[in-house]
N, CA, C and O atoms as a GROMACS GRO file, in nm:
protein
  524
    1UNK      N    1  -1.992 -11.234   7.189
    1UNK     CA    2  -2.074 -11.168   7.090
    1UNK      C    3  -2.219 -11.202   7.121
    1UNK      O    4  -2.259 -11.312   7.157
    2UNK      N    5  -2.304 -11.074   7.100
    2UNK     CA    6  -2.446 -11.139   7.143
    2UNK      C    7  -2.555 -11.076   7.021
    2UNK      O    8  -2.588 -10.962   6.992
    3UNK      N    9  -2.572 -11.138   6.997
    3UNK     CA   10  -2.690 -11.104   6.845
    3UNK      C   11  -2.854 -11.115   6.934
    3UNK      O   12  -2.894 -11.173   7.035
    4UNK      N   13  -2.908 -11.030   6.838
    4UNK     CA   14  -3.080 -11.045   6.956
    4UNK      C   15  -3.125 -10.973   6.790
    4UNK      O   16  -3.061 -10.898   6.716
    5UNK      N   17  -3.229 -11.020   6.780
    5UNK     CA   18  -3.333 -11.015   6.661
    5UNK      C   19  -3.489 -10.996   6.696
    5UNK      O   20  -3.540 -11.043   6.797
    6UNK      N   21  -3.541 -10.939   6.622
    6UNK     CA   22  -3.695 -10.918   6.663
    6UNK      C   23  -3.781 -10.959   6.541
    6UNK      O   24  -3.790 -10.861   6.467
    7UNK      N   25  -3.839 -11.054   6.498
    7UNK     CA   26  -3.900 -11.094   6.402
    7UNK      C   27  -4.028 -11.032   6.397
    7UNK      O   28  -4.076 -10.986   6.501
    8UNK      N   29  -4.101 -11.024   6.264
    8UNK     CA   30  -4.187 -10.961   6.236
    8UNK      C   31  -4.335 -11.043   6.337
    8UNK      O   32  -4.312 -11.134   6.417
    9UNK      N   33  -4.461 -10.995   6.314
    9UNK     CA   34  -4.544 -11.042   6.345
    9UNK      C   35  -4.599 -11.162   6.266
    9UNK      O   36  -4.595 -11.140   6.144
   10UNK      N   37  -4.638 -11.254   6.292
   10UNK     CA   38  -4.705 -11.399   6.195
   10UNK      C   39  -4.745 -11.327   6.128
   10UNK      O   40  -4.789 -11.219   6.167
   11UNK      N   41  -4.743 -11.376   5.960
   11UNK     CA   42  -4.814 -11.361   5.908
   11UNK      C   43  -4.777 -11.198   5.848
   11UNK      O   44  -4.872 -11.127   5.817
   12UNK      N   45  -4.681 -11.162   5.837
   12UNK     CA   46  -4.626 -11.051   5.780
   12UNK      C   47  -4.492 -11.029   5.730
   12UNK      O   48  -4.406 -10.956   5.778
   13UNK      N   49  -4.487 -11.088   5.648
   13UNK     CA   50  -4.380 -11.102   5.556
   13UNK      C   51  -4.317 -10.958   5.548
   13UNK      O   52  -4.199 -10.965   5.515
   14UNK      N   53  -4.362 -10.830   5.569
   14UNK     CA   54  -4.319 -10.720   5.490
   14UNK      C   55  -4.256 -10.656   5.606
   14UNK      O   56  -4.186 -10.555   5.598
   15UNK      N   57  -4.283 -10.723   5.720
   15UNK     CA   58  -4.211 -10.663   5.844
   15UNK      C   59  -4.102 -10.593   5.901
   15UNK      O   60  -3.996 -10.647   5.869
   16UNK      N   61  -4.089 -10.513   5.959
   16UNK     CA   62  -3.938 -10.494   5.982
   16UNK      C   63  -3.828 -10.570   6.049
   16UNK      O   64  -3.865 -10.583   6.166
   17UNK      N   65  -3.734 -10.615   6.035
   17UNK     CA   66  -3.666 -10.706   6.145
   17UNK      C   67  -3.546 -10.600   6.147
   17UNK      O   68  -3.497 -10.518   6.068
   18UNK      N   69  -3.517 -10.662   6.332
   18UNK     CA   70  -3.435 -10.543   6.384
   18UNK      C   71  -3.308 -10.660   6.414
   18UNK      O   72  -3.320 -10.781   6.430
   19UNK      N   73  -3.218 -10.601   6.416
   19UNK     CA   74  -3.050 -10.658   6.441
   19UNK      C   75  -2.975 -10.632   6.550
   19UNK      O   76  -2.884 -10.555   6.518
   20UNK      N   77  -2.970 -10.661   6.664
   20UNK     CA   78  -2.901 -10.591   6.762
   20UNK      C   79  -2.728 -10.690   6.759
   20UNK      O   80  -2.728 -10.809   6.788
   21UNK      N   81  -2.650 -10.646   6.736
   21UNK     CA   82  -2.515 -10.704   6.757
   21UNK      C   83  -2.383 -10.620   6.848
   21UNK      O   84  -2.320 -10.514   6.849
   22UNK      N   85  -2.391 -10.724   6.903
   22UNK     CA   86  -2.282 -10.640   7.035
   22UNK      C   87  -2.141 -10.754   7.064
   22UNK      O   88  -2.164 -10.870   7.097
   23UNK      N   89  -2.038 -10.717   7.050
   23UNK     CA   90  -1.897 -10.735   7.023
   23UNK      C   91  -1.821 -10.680   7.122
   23UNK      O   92  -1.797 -10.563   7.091
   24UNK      N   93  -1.784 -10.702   7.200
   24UNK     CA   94  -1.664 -10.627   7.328
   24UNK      C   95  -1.732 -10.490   7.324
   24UNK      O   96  -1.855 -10.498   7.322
   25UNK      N   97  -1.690 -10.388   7.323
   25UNK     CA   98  -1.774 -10.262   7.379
   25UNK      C   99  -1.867 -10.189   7.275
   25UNK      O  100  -1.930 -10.084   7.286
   26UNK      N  101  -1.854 -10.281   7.167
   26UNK     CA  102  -1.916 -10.221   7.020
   26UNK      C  103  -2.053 -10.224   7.035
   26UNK      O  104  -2.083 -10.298   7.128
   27UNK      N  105  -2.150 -10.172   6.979
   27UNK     CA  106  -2.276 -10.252   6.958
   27UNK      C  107  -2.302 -10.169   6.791
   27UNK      O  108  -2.274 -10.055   6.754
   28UNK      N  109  -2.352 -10.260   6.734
   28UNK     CA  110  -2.437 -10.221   6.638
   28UNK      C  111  -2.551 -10.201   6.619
   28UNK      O  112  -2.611 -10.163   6.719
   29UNK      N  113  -2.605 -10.210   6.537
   29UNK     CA  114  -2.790 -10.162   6.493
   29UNK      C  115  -2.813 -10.217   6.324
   29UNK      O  116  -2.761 -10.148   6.236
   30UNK      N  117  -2.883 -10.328   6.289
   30UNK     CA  118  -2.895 -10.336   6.161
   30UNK      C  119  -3.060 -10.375   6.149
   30UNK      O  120  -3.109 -10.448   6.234
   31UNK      N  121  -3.160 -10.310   6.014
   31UNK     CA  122  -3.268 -10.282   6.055
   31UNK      C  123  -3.351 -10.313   5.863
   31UNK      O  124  -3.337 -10.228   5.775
   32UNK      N  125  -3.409 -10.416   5.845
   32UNK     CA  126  -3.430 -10.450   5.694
   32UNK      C  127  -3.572 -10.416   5.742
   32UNK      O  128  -3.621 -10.417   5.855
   33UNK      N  129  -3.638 -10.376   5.588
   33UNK     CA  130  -3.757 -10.372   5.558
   33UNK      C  131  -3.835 -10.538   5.500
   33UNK      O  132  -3.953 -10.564   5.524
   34UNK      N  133  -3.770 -10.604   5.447
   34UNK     CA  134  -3.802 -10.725   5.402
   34UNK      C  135  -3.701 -10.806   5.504
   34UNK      O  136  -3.588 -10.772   5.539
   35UNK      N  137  -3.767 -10.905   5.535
   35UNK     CA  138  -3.692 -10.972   5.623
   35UNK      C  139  -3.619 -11.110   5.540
   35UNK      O  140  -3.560 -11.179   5.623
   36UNK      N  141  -3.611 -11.150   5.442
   36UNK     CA  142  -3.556 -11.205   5.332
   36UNK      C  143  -3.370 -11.172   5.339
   36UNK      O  144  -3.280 -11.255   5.350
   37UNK      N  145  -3.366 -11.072   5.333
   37UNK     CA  146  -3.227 -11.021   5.330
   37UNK      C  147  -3.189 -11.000   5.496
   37UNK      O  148  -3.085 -10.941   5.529
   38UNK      N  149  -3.240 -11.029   5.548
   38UNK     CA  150  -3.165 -11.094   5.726
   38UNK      C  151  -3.047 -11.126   5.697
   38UNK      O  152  -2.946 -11.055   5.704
   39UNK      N  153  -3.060 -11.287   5.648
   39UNK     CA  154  -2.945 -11.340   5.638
   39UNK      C  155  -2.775 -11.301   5.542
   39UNK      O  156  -2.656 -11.323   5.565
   40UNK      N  157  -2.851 -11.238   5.439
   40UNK     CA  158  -2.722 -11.184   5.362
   40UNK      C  159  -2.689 -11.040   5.514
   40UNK      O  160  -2.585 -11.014   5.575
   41UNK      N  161  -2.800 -10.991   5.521
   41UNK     CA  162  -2.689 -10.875   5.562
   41UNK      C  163  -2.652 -10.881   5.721
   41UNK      O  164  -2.589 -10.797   5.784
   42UNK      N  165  -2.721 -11.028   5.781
   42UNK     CA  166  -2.598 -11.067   5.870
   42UNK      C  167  -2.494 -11.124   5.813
   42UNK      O  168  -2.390 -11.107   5.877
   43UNK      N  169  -2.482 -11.186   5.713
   43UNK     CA  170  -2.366 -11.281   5.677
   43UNK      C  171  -2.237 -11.148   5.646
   43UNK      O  172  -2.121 -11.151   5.688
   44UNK      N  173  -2.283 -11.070   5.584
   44UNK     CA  174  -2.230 -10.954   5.547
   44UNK      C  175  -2.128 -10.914   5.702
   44UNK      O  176  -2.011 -10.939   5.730
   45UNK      N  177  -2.240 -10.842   5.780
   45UNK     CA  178  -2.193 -10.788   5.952
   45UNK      C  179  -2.082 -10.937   6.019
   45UNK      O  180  -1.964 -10.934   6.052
   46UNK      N  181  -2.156 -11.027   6.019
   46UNK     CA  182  -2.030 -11.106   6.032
   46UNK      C  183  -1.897 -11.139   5.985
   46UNK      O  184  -1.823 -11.191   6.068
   47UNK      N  185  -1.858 -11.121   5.884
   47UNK     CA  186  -1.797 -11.103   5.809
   47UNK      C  187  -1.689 -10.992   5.793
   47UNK      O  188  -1.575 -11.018   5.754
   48UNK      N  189  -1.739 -10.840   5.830
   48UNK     CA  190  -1.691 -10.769   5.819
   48UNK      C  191  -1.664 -10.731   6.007
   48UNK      O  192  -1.626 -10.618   6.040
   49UNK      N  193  -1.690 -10.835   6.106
   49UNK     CA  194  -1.668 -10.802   6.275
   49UNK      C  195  -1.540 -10.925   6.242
   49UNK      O  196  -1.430 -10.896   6.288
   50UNK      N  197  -1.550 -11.043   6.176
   50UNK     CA  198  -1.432 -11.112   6.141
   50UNK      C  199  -1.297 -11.078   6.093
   50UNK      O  200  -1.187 -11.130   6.114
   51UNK      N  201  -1.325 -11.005   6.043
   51UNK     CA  202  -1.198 -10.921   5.950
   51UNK      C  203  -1.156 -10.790   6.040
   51UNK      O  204  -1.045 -10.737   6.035
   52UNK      N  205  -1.268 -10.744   6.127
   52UNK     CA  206  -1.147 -10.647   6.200
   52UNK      C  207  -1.117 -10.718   6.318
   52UNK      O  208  -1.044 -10.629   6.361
   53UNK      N  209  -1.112 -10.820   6.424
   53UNK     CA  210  -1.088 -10.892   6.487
   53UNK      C  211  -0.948 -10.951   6.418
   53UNK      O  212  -0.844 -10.959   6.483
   54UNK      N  213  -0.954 -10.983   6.311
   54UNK     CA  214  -0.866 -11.082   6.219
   54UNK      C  215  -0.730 -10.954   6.236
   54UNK      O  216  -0.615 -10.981   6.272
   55UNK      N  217  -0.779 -10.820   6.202
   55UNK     CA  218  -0.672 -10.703   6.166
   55UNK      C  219  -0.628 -10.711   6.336
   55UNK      O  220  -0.519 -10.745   6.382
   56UNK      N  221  -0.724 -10.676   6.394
   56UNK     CA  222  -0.687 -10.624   6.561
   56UNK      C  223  -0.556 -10.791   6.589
   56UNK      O  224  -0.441 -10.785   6.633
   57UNK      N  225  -0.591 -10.849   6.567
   57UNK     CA  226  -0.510 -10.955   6.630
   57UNK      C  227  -0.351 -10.980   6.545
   57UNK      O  228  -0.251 -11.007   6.613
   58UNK      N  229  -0.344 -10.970   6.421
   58UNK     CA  230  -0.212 -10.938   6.376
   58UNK      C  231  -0.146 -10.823   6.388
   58UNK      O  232  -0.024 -10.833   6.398
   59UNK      N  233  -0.205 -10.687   6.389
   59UNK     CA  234  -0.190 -10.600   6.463
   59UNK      C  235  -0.101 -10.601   6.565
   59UNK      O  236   0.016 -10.564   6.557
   60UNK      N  237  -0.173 -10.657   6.691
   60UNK     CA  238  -0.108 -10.600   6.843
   60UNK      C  239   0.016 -10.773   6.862
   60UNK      O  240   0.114 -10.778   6.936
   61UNK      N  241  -0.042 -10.901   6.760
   61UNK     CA  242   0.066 -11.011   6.757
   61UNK      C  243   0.220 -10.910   6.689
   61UNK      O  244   0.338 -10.931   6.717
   62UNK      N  245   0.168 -10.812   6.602
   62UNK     CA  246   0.288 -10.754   6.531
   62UNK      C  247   0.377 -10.694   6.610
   62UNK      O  248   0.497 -10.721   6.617
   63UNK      N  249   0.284 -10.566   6.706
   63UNK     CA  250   0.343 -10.469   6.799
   63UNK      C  251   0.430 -10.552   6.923
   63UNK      O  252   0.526 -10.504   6.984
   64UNK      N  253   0.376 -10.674   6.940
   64UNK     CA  254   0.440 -10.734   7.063
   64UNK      C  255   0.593 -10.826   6.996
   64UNK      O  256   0.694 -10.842   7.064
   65UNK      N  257   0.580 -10.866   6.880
   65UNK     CA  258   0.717 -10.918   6.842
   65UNK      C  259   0.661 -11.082   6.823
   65UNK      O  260   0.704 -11.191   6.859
   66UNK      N  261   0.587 -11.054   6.776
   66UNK     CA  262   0.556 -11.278   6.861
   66UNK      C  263   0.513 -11.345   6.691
   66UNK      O  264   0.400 -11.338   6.644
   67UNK      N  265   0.566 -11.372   6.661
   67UNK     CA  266   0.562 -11.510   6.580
   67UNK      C  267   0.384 -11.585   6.619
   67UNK      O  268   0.346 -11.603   6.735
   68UNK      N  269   0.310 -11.615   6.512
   68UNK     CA  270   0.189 -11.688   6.533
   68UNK      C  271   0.241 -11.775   6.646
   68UNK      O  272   0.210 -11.745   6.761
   69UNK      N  273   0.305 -11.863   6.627
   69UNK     CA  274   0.328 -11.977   6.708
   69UNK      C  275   0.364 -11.947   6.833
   69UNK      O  276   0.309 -12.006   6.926
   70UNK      N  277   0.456 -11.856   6.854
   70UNK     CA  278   0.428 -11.774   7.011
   70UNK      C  279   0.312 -11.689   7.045
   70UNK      O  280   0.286 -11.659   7.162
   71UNK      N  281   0.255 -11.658   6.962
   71UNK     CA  282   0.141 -11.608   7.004
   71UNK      C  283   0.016 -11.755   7.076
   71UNK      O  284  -0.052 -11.771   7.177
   72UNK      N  285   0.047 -11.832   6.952
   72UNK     CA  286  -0.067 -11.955   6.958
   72UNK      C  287  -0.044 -12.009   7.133
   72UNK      O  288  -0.123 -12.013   7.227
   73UNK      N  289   0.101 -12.047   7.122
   73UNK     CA  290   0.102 -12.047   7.259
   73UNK      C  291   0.090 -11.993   7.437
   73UNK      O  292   0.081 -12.047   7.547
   74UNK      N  293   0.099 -11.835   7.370
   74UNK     CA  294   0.003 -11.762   7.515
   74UNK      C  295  -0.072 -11.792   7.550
   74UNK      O  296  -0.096 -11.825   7.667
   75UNK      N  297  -0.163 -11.789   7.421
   75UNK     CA  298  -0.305 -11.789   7.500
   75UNK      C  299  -0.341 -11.942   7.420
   75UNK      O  300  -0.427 -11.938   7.333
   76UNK      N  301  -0.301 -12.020   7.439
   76UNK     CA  302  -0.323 -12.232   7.438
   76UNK      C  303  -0.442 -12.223   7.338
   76UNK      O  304  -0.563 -12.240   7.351
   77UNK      N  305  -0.346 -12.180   7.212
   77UNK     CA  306  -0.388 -12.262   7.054
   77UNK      C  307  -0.301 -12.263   7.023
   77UNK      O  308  -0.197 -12.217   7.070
   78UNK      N  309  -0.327 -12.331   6.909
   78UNK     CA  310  -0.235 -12.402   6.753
   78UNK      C  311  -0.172 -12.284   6.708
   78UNK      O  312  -0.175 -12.178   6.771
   79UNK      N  313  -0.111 -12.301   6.592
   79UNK     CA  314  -0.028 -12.199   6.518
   79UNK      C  315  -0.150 -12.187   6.416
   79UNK      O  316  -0.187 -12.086   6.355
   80UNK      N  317  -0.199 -12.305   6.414
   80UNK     CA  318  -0.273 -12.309   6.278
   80UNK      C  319  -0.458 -12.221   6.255
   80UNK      O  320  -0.523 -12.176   6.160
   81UNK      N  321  -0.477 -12.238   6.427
   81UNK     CA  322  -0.613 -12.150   6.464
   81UNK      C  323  -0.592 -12.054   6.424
   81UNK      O  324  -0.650 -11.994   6.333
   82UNK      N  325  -0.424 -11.995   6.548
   82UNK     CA  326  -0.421 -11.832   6.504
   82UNK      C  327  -0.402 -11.783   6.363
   82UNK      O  328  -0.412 -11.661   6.350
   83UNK      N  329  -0.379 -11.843   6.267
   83UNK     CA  330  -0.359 -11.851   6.128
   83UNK      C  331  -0.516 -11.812   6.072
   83UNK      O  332  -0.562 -11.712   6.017
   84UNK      N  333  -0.567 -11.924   6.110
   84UNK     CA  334  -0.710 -11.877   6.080
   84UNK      C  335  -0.801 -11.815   6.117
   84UNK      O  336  -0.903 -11.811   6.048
   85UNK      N  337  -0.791 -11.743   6.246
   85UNK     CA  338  -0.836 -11.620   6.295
   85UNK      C  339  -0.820 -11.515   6.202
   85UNK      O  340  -0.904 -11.455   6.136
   86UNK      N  341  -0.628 -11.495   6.210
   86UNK     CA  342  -0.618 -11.368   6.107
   86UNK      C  343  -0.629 -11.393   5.968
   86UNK      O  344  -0.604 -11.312   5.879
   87UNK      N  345  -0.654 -11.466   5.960
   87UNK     CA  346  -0.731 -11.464   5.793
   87UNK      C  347  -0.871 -11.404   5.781
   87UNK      O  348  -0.934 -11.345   5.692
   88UNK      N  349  -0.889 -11.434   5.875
   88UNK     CA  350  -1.065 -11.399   5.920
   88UNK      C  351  -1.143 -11.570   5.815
   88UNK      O  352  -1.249 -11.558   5.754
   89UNK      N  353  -1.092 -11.662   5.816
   89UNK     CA  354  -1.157 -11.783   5.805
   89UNK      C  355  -1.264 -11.836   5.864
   89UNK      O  356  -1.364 -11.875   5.805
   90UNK      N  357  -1.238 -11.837   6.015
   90UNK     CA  358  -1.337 -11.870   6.078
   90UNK      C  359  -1.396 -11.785   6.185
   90UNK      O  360  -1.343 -11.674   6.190
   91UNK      N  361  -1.478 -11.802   6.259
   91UNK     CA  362  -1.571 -11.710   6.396
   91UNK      C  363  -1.520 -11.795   6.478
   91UNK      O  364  -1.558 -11.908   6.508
   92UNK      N  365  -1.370 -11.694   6.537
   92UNK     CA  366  -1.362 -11.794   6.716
   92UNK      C  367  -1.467 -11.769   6.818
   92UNK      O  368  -1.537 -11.670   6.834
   93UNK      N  369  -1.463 -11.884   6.884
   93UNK     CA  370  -1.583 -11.891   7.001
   93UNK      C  371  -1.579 -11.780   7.077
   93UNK      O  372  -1.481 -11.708   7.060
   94UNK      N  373  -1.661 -11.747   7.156
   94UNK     CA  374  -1.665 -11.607   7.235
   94UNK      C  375  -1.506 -11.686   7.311
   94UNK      O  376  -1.388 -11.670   7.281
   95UNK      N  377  -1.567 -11.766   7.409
   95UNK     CA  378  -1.407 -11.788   7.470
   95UNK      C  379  -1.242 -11.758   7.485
   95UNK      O  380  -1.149 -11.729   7.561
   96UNK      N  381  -1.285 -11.792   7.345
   96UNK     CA  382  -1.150 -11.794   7.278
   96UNK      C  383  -1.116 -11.614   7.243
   96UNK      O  384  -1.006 -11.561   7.255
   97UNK      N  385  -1.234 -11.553   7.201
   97UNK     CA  386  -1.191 -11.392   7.189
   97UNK      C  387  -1.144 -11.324   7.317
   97UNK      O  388  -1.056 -11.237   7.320
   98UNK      N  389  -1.203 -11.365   7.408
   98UNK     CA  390  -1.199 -11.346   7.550
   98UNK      C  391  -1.048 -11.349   7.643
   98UNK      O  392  -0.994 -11.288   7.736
   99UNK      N  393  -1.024 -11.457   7.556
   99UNK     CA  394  -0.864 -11.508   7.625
   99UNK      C  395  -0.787 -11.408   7.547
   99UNK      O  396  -0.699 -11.340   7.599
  100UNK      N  397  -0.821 -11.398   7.418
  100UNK     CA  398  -0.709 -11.308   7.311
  100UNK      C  399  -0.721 -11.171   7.408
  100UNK      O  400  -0.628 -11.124   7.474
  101UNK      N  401  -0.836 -11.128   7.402
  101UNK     CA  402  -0.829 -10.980   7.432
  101UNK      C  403  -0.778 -10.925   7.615
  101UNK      O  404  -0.742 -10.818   7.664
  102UNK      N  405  -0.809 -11.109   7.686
  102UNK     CA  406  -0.731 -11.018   7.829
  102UNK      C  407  -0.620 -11.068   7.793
  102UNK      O  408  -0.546 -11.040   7.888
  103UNK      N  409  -0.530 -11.152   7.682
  103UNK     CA  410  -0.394 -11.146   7.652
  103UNK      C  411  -0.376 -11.016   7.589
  103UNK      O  412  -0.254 -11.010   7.576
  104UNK      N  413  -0.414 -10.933   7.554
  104UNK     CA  414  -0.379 -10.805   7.498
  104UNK      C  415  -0.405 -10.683   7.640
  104UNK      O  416  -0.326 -10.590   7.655
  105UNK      N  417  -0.470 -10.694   7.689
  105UNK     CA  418  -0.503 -10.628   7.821
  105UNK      C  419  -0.397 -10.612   7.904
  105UNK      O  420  -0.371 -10.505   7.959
  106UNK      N  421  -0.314 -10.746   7.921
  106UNK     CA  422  -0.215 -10.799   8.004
  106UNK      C  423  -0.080 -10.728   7.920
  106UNK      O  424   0.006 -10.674   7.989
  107UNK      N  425  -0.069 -10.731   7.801
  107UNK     CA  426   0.029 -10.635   7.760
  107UNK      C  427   0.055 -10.560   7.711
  107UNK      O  428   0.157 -10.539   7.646
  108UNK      N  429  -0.109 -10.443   7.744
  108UNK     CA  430  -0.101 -10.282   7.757
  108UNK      C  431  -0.107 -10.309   7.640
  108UNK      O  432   0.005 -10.296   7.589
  109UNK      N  433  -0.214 -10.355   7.542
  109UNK     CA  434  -0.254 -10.326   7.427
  109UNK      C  435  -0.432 -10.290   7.454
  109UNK      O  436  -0.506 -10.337   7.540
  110UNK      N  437  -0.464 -10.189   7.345
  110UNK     CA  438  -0.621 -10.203   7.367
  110UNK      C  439  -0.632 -10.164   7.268
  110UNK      O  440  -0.538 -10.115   7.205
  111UNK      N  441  -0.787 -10.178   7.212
  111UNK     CA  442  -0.842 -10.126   7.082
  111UNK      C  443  -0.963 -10.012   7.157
  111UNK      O  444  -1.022 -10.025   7.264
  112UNK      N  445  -0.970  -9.917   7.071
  112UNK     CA  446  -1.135  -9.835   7.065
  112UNK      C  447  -1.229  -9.891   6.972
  112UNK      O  448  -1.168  -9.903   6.866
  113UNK      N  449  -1.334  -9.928   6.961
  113UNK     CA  450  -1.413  -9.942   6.793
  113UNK      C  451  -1.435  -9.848   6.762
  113UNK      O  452  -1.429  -9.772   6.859
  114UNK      N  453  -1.471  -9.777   6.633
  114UNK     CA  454  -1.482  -9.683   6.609
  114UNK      C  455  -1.609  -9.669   6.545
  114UNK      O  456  -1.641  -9.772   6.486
  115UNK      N  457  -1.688  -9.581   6.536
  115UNK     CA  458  -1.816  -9.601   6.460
  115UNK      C  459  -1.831  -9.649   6.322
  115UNK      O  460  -1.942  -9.685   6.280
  116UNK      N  461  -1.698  -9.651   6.228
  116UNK     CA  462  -1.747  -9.680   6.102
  116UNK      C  463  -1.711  -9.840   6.055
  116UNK      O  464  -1.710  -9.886   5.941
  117UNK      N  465  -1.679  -9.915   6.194
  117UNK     CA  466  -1.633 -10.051   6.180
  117UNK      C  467  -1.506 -10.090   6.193
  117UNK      O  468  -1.458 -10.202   6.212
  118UNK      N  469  -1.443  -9.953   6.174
  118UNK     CA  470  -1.270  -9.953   6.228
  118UNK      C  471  -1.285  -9.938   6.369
  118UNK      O  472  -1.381  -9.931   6.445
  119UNK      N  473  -1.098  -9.935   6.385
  119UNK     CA  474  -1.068  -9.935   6.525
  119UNK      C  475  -0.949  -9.863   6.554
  119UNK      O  476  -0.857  -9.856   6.472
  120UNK      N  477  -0.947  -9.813   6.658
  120UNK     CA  478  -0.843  -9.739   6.709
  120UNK      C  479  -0.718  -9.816   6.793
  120UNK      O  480  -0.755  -9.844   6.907
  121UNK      N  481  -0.554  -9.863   6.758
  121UNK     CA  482  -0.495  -9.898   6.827
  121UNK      C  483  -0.424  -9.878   6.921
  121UNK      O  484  -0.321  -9.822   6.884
  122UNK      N  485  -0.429  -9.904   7.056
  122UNK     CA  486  -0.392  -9.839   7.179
  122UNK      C  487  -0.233  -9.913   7.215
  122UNK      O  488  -0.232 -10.036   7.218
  123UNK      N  489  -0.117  -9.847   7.238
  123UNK     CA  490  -0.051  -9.904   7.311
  123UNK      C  491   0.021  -9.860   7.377
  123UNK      O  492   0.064  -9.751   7.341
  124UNK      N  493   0.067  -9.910   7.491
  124UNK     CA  494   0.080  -9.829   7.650
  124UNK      C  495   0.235  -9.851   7.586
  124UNK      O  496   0.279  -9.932   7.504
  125UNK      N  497   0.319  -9.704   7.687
  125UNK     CA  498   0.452  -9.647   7.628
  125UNK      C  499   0.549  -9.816   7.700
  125UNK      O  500   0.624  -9.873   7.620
  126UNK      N  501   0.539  -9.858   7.801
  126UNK     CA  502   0.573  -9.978   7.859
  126UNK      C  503   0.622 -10.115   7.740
  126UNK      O  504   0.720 -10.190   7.739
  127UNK      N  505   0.503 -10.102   7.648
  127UNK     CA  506   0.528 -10.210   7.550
  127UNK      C  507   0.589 -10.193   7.459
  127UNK      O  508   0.626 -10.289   7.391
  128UNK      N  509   0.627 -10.030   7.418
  128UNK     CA  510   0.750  -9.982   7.306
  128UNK      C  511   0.891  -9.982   7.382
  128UNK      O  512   0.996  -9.946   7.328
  129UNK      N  513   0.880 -10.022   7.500
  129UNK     CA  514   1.009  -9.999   7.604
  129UNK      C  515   1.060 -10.128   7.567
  129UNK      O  516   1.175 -10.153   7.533
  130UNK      N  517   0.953 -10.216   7.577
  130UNK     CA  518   1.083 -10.371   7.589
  130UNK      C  519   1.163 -10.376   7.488
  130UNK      O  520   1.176 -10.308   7.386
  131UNK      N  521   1.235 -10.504   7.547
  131UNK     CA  522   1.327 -10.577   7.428
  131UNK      C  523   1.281 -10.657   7.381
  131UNK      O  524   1.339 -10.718   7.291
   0.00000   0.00000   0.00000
């Protein structure tokens, strides 16, 4: 995930601040007139990139058949992380999204983002074949 911000000029409180947020192939755009409310309406955007990450990952754990705890163990976490991923509790490290998503890559799962913060779920005819 890469966040990039543009703060106003010294000395100008009334500034515009700009939001650039980019997520696996997503990018966003968030753009305040008072720069005061930065933080709520990143806390907000975070929040709501947590929760579809949180969906995408019980999701394609669902489509594949795997128990958290087999899941936790693909890709070398706890039962209890992946628990708190899909809760959307916490912000896993880029790393850690990284490993999830080429574990989903690897078994012909993919997502689209979609412009309104949803996502589109992809899955290759191969992974409705198994047992």
């Amino acid at each position: 995930m890469l966040i990039e911000t543009k703060e106003p000029p010294a000395g100008n409180r009334r500034g515009a601040l700009s939001l650039h947020l980019q997520c696996g192939g997503s990018v966003m755009e968030l753009q305040t007139a008072p720069s005061r409310n930065y933080r709520s309406q990143l806390d907000r955007l975070m929040r709501v990139e947590r929760a579809a990450f949180a969906a995408k990952s019980r999701s394609a754990r669902s489509i594949l058949g795997l128990s958290q705890s087999e899941f936790a163990f693909q890709i070398g976490l706890t039962q209890k992380s992946v628990h708190r991923i899909e809760q959307g509790d916490v912000q896993a490290k880029v790393r850690t999204i990284r490993m999830i998503e080429q574990f989903w890559r690897e078994q012909g799962i993919s997502f689209e983002n979609l412009g309104d913060g949803g996502f589109r779920l992809i899955v290759g005819g191969n992974v409705l074949l198994r047992d």
